[in-house]
N, C-alpha and C positions, 0 to 999 in steps of 0.2 A: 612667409614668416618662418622662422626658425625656432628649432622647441632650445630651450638653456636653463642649466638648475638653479633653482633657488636659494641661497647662501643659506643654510643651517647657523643660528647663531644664538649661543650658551652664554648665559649667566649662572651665580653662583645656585639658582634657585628652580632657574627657567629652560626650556628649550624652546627654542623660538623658527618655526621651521614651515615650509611650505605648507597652503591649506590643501586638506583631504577631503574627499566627497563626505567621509562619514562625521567632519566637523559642523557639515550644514546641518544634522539634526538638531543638536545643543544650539545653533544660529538661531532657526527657526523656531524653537521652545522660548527662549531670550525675546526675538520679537516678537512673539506672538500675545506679550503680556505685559501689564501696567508700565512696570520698569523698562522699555523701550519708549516709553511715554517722550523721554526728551532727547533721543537717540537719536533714531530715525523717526520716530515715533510706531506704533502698533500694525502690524502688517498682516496678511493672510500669509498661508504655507505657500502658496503660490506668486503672492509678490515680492515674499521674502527668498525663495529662487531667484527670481531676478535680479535682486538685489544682488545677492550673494555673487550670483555665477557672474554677473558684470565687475563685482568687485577682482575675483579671481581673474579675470580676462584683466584685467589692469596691467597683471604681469605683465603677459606676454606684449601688452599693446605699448607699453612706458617703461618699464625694467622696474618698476617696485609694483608693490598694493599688499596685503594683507598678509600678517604669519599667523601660523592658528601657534596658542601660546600654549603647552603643556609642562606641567609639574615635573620636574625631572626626577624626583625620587618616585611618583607613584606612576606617570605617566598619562595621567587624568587631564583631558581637556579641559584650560582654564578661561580662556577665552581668544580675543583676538587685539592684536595691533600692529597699527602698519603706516603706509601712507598711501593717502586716498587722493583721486585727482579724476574725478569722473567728468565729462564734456561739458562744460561752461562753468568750472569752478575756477578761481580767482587763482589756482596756483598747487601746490601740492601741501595737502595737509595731514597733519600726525594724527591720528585717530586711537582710540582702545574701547571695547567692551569687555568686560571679564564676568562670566555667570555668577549667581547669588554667591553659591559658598565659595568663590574666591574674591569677593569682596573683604575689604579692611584687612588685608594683607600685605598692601603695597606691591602685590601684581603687576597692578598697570602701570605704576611706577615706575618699578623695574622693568618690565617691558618697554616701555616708550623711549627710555634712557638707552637702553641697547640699540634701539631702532634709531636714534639720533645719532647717535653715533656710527653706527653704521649709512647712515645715509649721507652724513659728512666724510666719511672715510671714504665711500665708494662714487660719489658724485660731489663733492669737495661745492655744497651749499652752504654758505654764510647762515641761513635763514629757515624755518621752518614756522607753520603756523597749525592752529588748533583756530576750528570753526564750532562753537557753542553754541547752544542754545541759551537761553538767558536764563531760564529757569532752572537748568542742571547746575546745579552748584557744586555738585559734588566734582562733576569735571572741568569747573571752571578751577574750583580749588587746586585740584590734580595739576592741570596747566601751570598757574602761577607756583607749586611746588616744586616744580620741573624747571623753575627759571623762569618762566615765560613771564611778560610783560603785555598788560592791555593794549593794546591798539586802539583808540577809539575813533582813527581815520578809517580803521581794517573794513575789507570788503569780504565779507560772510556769502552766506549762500541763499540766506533768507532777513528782512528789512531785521535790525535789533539783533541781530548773533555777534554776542561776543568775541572777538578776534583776539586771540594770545598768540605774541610773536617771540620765538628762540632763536637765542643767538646763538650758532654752532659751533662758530672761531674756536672759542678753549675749547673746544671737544677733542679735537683732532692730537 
C-alpha cells in the first residue's frame, strides 16, 4: 500500500479534515452513551477501537471513510462524516455523527453536503446512500433534508433500515 493525503475540505462554518488519534476520545465518549442507541448502537471503549480504527483504515483500503468535522472558528471537535463501506455493505454510504452541543446546528447538514459533493467531484457517482435505522428519526430527517428519497427496495445492513438514496448529478 501506499500512504496519500486526505483532501482537507472547508465550508463557510466547517473544516472537514482527516481523522486524529485524539478524535477517538470524543468517539468513544458518543458511543459509549444512550444517544448511540440508533447509531451503532452503545459499545465498550474497546469495541468502540475497533470500530473507529476499521473505520479510519477505510482510507487507505478504498480512498474515502470518515473526516472528523471541526468548528473553524474555535477549532472544537464537532463530530464526524464521511462515507462508510465496511465488508459486506450494499455499497458506499454517507454517514454523520456530531456530539451533544453540536447538535441543532445544522452541522451534519452542512457536512454531508460538502462530503457529497466532494465525492461526486472526486469519483464522479450518480448516487449515494444513507443506511438508517428506523427509529433514528432525527437522521432519517437529516437524509430526506439533504434530498435524499426513500428507497423502500433499498438494501440496509440490518432486516427494516431505512435506505435514503441521493442523486449527485446537480452537484457537480
Amino acid at each position: 500500500m501506499t500512504a496519500f493525503t486526505i483532501q482537507t475540505l472547508e465550508t463557510d462554518r466547517l473544516i472537514l479534515r482527516a481523522p486524529k488519534l485524539s478524535d477517538f476520545e470524543r468517539w468513544a465518549e458518543f458511543f459509549s452513551t444512550e444517544r448511540a442507541r440508533y447509531e451503532r448502537g452503545m459499545m465498550s471503549r474497546n469495541a468502540a477501537w475497533r470500530v473507529w480504527a476499521a473505520d479510519v483504515a477505510i482510507w487507505q483500503l478504498r480512498g474515502y471513510g470518515p473526516f472528523g468535522i471541526d468548528d473553524r472558528a474555535s477549532g472544537q471537535y464537532l463530530g464526524e462524516v464521511g462515507i462508510y463501506e465496511p465488508d459486506g455493505y450494499p455499497g458506499p454510504e454517507l454517514g454523520w455523527f456530531v456530539v451533544p452541543e453540536a447538535e441543532g446546528r445544522g452541522i451534519a447538514s452542512e457536512a454531508a453536503r460538502a462530503v457529497m459533493l466532494w465525492a461526486r467531484r472526486n469519483f464522479g457517482w450518480d448516487r449515494i446512500s444513507n443506511i438508517i435505522d428506523p427509529n433514528n428519526a432525527r437522521s432519517i430527517a437529516l437524509g430526506l433534508r439533504l434530498g435524499g428519497v426513500i428507497d423502500p427496495e433499498g438494501v440496509g445492513e440490518d432486516p427494516g433500515d431505512v435506505v435514503i438514496v441521493h442523486d449527485l448529478r446537480a452537484l457537480a
